[in-house]
Chimera marker file (.cmm) of the C-alpha trace (Angstrom):
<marker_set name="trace">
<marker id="1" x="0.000" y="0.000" z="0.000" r="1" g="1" b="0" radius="0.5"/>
<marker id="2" x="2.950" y="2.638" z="1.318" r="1" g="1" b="0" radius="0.5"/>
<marker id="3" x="4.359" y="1.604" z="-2.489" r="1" g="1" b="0" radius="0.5"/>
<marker id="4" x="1.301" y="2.522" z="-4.154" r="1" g="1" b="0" radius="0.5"/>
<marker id="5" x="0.707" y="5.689" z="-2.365" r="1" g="1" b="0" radius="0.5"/>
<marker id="6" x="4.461" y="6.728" z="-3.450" r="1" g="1" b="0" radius="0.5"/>
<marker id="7" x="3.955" y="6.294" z="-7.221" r="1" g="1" b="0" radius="0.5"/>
<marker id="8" x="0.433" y="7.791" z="-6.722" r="1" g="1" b="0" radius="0.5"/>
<marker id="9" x="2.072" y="10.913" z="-5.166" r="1" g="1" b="0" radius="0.5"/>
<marker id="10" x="5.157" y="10.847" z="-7.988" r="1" g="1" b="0" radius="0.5"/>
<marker id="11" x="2.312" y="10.568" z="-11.127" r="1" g="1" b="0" radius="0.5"/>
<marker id="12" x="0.169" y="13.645" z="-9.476" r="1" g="1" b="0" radius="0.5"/>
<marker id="13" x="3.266" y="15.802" z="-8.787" r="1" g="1" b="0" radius="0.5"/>
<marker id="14" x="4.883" y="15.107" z="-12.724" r="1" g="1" b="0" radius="0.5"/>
<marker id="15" x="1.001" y="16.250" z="-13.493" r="1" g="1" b="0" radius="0.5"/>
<marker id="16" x="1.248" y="19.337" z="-11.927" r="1" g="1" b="0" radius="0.5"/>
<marker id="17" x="4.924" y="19.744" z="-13.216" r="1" g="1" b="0" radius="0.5"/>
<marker id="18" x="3.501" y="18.915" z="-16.769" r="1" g="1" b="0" radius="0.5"/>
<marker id="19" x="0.933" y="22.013" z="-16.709" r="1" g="1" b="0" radius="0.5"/>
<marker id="20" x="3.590" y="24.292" z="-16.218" r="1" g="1" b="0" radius="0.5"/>
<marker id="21" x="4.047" y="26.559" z="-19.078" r="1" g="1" b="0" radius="0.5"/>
<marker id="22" x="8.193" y="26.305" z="-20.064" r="1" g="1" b="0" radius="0.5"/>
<marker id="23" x="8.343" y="30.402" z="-19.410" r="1" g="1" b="0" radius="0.5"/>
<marker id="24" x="7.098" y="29.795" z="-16.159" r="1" g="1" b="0" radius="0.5"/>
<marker id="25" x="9.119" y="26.892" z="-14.886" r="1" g="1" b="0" radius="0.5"/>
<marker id="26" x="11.228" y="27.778" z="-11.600" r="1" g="1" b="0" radius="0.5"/>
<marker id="27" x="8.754" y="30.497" z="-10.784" r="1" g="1" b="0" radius="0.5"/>
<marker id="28" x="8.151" y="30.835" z="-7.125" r="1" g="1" b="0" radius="0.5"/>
<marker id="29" x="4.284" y="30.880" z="-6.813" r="1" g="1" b="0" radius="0.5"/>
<marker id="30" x="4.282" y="32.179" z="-3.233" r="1" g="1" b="0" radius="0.5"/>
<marker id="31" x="5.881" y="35.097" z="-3.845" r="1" g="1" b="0" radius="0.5"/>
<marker id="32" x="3.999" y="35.880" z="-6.973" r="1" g="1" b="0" radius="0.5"/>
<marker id="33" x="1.078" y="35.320" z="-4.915" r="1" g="1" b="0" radius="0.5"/>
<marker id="34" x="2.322" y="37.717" z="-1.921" r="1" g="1" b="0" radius="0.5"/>
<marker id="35" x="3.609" y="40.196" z="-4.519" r="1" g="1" b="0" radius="0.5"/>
<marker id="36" x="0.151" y="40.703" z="-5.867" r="1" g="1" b="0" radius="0.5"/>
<marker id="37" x="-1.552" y="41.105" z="-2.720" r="1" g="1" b="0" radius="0.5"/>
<marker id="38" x="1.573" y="43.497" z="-1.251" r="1" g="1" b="0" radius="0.5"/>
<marker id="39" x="1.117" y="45.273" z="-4.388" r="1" g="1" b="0" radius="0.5"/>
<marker id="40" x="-2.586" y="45.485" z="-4.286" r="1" g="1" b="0" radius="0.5"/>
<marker id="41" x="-2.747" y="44.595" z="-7.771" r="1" g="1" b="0" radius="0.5"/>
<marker id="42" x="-6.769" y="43.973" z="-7.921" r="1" g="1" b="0" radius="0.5"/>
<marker id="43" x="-7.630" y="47.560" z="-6.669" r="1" g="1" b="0" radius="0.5"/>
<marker id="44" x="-5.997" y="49.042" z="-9.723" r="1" g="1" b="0" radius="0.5"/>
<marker id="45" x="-7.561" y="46.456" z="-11.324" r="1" g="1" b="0" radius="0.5"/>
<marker id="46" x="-10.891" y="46.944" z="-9.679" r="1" g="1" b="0" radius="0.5"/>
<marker id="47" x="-10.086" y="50.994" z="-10.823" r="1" g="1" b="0" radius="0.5"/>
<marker id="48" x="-9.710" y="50.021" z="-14.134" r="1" g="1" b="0" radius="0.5"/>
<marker id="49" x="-11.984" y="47.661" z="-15.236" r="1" g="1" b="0" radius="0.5"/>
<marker id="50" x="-15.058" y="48.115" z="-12.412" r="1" g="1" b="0" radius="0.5"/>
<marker id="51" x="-16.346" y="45.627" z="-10.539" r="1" g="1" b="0" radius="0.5"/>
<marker id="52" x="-14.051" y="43.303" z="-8.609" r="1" g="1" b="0" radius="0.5"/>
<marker id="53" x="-11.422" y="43.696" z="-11.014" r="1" g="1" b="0" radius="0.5"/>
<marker id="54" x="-11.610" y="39.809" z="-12.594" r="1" g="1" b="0" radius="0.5"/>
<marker id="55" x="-13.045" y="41.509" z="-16.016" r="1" g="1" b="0" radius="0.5"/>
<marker id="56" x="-9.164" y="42.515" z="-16.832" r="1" g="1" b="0" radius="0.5"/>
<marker id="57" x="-8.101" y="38.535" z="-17.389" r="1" g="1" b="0" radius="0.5"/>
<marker id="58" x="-9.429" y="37.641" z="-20.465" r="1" g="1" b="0" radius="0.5"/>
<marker id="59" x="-7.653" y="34.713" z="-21.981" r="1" g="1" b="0" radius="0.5"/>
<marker id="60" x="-9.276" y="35.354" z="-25.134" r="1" g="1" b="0" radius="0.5"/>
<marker id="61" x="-8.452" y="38.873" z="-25.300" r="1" g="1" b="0" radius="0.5"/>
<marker id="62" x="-4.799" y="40.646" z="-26.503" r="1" g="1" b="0" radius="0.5"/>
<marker id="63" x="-2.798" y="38.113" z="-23.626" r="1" g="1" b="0" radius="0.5"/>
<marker id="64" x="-3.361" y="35.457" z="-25.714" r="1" g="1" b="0" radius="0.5"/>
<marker id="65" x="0.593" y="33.905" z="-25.037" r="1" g="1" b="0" radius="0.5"/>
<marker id="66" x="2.353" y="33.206" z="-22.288" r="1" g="1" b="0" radius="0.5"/>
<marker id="67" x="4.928" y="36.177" z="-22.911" r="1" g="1" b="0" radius="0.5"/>
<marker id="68" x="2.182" y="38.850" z="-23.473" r="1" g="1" b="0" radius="0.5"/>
<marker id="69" x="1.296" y="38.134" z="-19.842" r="1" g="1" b="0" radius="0.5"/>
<marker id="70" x="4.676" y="38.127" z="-18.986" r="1" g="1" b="0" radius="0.5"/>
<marker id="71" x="4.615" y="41.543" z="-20.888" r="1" g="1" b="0" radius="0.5"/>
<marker id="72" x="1.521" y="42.708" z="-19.431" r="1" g="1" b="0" radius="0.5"/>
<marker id="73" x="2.881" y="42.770" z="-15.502" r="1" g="1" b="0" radius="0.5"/>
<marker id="74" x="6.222" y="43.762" z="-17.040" r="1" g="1" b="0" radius="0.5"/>
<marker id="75" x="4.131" y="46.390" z="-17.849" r="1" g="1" b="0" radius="0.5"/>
<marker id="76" x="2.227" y="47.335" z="-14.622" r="1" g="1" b="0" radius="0.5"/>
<marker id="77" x="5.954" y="47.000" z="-13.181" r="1" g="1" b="0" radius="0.5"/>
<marker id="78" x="6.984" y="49.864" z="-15.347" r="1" g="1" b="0" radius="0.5"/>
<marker id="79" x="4.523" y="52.497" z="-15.260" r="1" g="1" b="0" radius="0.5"/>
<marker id="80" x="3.512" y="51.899" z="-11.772" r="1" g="1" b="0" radius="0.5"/>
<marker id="81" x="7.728" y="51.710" z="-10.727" r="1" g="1" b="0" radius="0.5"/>
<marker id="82" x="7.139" y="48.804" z="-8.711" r="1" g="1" b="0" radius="0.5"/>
<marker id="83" x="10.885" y="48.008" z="-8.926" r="1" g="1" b="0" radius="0.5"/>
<marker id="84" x="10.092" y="44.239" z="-9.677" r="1" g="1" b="0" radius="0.5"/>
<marker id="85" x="12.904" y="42.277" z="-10.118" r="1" g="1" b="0" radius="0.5"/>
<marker id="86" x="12.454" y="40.055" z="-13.503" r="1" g="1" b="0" radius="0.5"/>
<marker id="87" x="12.388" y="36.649" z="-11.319" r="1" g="1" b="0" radius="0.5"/>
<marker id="88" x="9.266" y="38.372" z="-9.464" r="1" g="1" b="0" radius="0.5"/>
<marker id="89" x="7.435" y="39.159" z="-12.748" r="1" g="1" b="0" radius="0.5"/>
<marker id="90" x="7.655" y="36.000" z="-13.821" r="1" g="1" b="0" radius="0.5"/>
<marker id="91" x="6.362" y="34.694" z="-11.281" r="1" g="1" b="0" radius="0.5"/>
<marker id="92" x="3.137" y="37.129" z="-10.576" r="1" g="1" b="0" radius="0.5"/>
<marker id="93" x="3.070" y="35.956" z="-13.976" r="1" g="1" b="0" radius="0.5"/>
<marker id="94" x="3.136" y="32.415" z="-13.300" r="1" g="1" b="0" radius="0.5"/>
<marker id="95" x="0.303" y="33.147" z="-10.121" r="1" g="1" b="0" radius="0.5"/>
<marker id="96" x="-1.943" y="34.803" z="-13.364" r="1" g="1" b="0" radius="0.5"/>
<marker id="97" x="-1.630" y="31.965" z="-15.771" r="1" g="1" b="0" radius="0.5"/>
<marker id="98" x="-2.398" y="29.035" z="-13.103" r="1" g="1" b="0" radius="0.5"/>
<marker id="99" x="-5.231" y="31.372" z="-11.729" r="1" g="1" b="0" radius="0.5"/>
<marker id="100" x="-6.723" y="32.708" z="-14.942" r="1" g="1" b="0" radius="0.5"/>
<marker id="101" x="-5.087" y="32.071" z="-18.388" r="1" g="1" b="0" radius="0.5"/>
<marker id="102" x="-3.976" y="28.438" z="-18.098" r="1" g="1" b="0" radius="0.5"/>
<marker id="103" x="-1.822" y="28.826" z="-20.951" r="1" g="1" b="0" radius="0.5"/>
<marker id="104" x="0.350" y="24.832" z="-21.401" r="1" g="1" b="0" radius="0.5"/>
<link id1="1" id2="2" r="1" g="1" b="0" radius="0.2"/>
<link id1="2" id2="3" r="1" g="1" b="0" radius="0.2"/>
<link id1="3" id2="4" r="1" g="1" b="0" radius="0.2"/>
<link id1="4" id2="5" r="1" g="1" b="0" radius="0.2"/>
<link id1="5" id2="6" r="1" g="1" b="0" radius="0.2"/>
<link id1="6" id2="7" r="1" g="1" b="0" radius="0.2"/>
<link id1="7" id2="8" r="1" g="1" b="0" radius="0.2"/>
<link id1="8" id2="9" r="1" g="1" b="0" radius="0.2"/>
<link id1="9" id2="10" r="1" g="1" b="0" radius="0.2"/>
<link id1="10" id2="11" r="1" g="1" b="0" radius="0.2"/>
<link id1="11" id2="12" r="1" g="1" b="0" radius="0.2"/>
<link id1="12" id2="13" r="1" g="1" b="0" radius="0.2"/>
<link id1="13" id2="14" r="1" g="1" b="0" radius="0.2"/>
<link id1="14" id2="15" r="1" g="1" b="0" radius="0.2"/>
<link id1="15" id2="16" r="1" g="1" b="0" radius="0.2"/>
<link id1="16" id2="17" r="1" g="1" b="0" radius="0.2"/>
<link id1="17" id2="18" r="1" g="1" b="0" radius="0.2"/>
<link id1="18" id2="19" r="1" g="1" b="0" radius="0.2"/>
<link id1="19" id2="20" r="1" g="1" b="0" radius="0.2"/>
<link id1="20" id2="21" r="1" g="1" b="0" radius="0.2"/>
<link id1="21" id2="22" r="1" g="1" b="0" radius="0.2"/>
<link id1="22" id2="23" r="1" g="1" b="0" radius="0.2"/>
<link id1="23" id2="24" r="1" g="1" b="0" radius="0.2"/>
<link id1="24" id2="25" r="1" g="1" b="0" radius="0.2"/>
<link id1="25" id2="26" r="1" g="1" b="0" radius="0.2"/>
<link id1="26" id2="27" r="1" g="1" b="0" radius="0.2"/>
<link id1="27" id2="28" r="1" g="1" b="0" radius="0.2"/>
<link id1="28" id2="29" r="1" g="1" b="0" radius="0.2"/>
<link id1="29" id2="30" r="1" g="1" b="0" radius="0.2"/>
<link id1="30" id2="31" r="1" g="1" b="0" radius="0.2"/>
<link id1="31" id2="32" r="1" g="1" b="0" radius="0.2"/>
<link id1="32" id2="33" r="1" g="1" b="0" radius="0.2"/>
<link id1="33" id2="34" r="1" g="1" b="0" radius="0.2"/>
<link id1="34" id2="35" r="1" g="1" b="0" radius="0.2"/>
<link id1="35" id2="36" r="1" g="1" b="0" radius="0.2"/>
<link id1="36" id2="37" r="1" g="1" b="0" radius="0.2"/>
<link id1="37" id2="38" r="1" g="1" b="0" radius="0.2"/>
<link id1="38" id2="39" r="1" g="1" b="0" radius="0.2"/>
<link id1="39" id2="40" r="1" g="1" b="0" radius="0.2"/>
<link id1="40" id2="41" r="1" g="1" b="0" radius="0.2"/>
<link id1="41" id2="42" r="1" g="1" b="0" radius="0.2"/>
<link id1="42" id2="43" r="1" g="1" b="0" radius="0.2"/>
<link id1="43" id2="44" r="1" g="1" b="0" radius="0.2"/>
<link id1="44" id2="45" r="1" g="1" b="0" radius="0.2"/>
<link id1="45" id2="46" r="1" g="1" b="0" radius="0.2"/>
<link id1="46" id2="47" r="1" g="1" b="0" radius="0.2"/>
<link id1="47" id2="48" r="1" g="1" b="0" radius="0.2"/>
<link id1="48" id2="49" r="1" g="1" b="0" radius="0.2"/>
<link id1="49" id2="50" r="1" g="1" b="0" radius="0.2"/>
<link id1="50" id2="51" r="1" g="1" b="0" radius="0.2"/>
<link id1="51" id2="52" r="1" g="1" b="0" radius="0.2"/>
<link id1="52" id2="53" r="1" g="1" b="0" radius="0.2"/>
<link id1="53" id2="54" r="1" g="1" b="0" radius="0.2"/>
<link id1="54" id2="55" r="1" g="1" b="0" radius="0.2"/>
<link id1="55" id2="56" r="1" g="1" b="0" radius="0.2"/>
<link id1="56" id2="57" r="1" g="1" b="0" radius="0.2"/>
<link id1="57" id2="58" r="1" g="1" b="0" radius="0.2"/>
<link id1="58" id2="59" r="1" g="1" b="0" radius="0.2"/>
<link id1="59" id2="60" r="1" g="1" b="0" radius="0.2"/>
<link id1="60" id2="61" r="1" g="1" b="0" radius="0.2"/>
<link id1="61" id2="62" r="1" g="1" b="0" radius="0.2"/>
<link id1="62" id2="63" r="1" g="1" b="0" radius="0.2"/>
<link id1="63" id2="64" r="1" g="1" b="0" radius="0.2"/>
<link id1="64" id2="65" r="1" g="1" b="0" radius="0.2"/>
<link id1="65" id2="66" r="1" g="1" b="0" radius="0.2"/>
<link id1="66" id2="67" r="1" g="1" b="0" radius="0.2"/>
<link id1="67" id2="68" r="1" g="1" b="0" radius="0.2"/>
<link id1="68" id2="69" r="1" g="1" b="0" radius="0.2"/>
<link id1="69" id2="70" r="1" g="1" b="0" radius="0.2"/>
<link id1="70" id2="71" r="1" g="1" b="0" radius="0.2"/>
<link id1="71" id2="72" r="1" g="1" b="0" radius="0.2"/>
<link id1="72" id2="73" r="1" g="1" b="0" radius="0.2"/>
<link id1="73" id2="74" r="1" g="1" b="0" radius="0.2"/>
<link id1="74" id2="75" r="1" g="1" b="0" radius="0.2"/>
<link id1="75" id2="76" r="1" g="1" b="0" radius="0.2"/>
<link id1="76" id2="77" r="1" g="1" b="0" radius="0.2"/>
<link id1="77" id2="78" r="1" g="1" b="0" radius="0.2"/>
<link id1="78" id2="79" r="1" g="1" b="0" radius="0.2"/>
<link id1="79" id2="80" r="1" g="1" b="0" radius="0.2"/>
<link id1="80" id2="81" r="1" g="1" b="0" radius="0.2"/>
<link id1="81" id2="82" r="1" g="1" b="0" radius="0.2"/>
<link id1="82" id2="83" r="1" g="1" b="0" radius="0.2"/>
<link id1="83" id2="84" r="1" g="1" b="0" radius="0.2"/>
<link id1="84" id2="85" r="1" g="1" b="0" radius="0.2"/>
<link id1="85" id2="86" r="1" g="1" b="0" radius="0.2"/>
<link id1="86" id2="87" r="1" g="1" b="0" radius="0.2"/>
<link id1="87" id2="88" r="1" g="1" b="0" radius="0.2"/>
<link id1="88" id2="89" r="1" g="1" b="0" radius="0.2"/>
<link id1="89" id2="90" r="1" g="1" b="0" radius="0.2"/>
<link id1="90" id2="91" r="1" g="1" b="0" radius="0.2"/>
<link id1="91" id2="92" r="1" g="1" b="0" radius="0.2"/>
<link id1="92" id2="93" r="1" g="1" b="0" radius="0.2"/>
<link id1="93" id2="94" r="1" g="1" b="0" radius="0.2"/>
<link id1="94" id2="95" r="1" g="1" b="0" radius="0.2"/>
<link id1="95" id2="96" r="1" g="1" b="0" radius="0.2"/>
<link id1="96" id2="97" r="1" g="1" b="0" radius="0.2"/>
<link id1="97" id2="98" r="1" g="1" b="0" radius="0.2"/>
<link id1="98" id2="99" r="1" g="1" b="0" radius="0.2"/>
<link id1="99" id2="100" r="1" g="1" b="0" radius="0.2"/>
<link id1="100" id2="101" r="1" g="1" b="0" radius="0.2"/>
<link id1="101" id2="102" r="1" g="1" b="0" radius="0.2"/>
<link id1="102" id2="103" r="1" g="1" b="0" radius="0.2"/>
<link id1="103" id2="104" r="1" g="1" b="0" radius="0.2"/>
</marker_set>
């Protein structure tokens, strides 16, 4: 049973490893994760776009690759001077494709 459970666990973590788009390999999710709430990234978004902000992801919209995304807070980094360091964009980045663009 302890064997099974072991190549259970290895086949669901070389899933999760598989979604992973190649730009966003390495990224630190976490941070990504605490950068956008440190950075209150949804009220500008929420100032933006109305509502509660969510209308700004649209997968099927001009991010429509992984690298526009990566453009996109590259973006926000510059003309808000944020003073992200590129490893941090990518992965905010990262934190926006598993959460809203999915992109494989």
């Amino acid at each position: 049973m302890q064997r099974l459970l072991s190549i259970l666990a290895m086949s669901w973590t070389a899933i999760a490893f598989a979604q992973v788009h190649p730009l966003y390999e390495g990224a630190d999710l976490a941070t990504g994760s605490k950068l956008i709430a440190d950075n209150q990234c949804s009220s500008c978004h929420q100032r933006t776009v109305g509502g509660d902000g969510s209308a700004i992801y649209r997968p099927q919209g001009r991010i429509n690759t992984p690298g526009a995304l990566r453009g996109m807070v590259e973006q926000c980094n510059t003309q808000l001077n944020l003073g992200l360091f590129p490893e941090e964009v990518n992965s905010i980045a990262a934190v926006l494709n598993r959460d809203h663009y999915r992109f494989k």
